[in-house]
C-alpha positions as CSV (number, residue, x, y, z in Angstrom):
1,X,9.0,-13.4,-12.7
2,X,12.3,-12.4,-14.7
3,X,11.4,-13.9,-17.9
4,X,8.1,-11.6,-18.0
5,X,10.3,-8.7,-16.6
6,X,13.2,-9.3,-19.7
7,X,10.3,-9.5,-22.0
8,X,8.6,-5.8,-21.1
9,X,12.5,-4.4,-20.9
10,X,12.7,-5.6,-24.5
11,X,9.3,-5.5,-26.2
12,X,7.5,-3.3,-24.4
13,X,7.0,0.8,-25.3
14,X,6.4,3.7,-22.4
15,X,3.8,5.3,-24.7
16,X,3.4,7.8,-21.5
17,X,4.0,8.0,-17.2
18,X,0.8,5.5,-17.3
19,X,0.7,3.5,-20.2
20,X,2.7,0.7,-21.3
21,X,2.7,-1.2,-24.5
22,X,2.8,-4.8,-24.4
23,X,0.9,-5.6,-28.1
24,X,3.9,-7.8,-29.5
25,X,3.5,-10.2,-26.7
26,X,0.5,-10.0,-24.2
27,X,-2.7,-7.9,-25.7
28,X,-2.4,-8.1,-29.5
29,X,0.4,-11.0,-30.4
30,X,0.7,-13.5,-27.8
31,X,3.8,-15.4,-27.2
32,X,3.4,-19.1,-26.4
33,X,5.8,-19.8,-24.9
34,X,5.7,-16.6,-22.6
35,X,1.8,-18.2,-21.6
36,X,2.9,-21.3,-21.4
37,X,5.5,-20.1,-18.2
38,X,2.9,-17.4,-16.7
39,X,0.2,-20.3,-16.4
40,X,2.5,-22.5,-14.6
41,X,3.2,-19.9,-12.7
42,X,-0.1,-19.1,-11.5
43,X,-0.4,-22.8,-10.9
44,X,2.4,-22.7,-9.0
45,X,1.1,-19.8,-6.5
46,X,-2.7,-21.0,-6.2
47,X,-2.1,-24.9,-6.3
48,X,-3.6,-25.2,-3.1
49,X,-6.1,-23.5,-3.2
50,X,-8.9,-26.1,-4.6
51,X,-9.2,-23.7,-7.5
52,X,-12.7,-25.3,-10.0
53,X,-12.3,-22.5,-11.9
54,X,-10.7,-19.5,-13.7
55,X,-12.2,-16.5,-14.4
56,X,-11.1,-13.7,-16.5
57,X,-12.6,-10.6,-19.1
58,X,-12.9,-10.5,-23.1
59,X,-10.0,-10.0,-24.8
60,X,-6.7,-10.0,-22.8
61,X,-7.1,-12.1,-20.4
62,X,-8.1,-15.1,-22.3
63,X,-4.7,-16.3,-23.0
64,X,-2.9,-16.3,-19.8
65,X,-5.9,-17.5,-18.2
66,X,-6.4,-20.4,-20.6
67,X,-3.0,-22.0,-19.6
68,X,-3.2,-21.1,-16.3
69,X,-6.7,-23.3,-16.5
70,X,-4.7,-25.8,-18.5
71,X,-2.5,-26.3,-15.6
72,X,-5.4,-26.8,-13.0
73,X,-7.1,-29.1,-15.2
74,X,-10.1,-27.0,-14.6
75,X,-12.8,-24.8,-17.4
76,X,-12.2,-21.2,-18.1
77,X,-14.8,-18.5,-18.2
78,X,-14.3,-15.3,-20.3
79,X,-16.5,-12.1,-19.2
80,X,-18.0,-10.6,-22.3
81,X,-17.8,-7.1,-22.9
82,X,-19.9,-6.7,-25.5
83,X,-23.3,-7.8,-26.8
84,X,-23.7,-11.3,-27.8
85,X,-27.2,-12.6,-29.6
86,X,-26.7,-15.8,-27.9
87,X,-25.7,-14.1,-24.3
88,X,-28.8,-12.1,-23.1
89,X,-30.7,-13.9,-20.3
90,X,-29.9,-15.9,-16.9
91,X,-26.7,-13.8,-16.6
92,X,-24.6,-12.0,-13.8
93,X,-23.5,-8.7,-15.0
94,X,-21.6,-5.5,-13.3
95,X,-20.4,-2.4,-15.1
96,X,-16.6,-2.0,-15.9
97,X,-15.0,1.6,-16.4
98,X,-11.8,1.2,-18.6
99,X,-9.6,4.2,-18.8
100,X,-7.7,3.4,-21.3
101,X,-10.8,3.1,-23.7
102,X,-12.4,6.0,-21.5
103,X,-15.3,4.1,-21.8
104,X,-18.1,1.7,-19.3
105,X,-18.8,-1.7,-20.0
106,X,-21.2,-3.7,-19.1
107,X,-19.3,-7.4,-18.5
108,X,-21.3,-10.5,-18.2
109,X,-21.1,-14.2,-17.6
110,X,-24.3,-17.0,-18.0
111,X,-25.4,-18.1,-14.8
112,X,-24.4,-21.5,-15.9
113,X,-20.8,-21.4,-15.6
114,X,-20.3,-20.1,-12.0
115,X,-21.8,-21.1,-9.1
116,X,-22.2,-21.2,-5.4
117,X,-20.1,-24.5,-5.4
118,X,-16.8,-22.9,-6.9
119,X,-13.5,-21.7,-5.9
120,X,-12.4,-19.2,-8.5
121,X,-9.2,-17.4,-9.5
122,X,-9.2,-14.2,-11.3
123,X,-6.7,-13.8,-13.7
124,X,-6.6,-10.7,-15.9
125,X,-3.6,-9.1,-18.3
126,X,-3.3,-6.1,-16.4
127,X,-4.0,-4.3,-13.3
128,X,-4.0,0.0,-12.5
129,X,-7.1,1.0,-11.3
130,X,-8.3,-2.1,-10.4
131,X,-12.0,-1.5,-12.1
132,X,-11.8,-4.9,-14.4
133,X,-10.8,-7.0,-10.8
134,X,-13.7,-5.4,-8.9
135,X,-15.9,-5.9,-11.4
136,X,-14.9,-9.8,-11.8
137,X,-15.0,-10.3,-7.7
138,X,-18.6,-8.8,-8.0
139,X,-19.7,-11.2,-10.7
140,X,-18.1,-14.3,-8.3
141,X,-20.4,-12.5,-5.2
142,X,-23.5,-12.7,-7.6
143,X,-23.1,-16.4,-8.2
144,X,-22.4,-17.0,-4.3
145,X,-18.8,-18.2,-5.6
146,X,-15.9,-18.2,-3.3
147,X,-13.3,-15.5,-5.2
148,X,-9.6,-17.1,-3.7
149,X,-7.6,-14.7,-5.1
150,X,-6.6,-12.8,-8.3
151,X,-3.5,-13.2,-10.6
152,X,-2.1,-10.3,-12.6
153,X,0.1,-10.6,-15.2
154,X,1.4,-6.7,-15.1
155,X,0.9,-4.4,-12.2
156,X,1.4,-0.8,-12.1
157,X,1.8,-0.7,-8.7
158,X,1.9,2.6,-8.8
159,X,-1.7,3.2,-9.4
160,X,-3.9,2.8,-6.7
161,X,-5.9,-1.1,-8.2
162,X,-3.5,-3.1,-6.3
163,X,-3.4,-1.3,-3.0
164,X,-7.4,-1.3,-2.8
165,X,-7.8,-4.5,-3.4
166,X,-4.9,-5.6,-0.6
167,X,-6.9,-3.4,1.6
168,X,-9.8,-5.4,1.6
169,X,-8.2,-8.6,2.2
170,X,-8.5,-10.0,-1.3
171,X,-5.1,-12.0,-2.3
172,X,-3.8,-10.7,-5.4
173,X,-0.5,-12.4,-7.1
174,X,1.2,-10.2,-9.6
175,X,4.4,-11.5,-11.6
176,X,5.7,-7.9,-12.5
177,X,4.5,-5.0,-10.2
178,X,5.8,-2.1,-12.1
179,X,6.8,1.4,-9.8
180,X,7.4,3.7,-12.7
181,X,7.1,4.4,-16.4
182,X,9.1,7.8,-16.3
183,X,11.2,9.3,-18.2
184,X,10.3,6.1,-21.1
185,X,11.7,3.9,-19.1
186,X,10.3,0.8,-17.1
187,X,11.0,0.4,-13.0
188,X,9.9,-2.6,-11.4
189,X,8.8,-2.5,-7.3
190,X,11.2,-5.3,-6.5
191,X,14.1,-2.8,-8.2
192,X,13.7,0.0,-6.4
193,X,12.8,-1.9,-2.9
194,X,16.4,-3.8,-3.6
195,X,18.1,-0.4,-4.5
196,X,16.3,1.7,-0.9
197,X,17.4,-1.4,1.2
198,X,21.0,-1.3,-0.2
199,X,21.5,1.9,0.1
């Protein structure tokens, strides 16, 4: 997805070889617009898919997955991450490591809002290590869901998330699969494939 890729190339900062800084746009600000174009292009990937649901995790997620929702005409669910007075019973849960917080969560979702009946697609802002995705496909296999694939927004491909997940079958769609943050400076997959096949 170019417009995502010209955004990271011109708001995002290489804080180090793994971390990437997309807080003006994606995680902390949110452009609109930028939504607006990721959710149709979600919609665009998974339209046939009979999706009755979206599914994603407390905070990051909520916006791309809210227009991506928008575009199926479908609800959204948000995994809590923290403790909610009015979220303690009847609920699926799994434990989330995040190590960028270097810290384990337990995420949850009421039993309510997912069940055996749906089709759901995971979106989430980012993928690495792939611990938020396995922890939303294991909330979907609580409530007997069918999981029908998972959209990313950013993927460092070059973390081993995306490869797991691909090795067990599950479809995941990413719209920028980033190869490197070197050297400050952002590579995407399809960049470096074009550049090896050229040469």
């Amino acid at each position: 997805m170019k417009l995502l890729q010209e955004k990271i190339r011109q708001n995002g900062k290489v804080l180090s070889e793994s971390i990437l800084k997309v807080d003006s746009f994606l995680n902390h600000q949110v452009d609109p617009q930028l939504m607006k174009a990721i959710g149709d292009e979600f919609y665009n990937r998974f339209r046939q898919d009979g999706i009755t649901k979206v599914l994603t995790l407390e905070s990051s997620g909520i916006a791309p997955a809210m227009m991506t929702a928008l575009n199926f005409g479908v609800p959204f669910v948000f995994a809590r991450k923290r403790k909610s007075l009015t979220l303690v019973d009847n609920l699926f849960t799994a434990e989330v490591y995040s190590f960028t917080k270097q810290e384990t969560n337990t995420i949850a979702i009421s039993k309510e809002y997912i069940n055996r009946e749906d089709k759901v697609l995971i979106i989430d802002d980012f993928l690495a290590n792939g611990e938020a995705a396995f922890g939303l496909l294991e909330l979907v296999k609580q409530a007997g869901a069918e999981a029908k694939g998972i959209g990313i927004v950013i993927e460092k491909a070059f973390q081993s998330g995306g490869k797991q997940l691909r090795e067990q079958s599950i479809r995941v769609e990413s719209l920028a699969r980033i190869s490197s943050l070197q050297n400050g400076r952002v590579e995407f997959l399809e960049e470096v494939n074009y550049e090896q096949t050229a040469i």
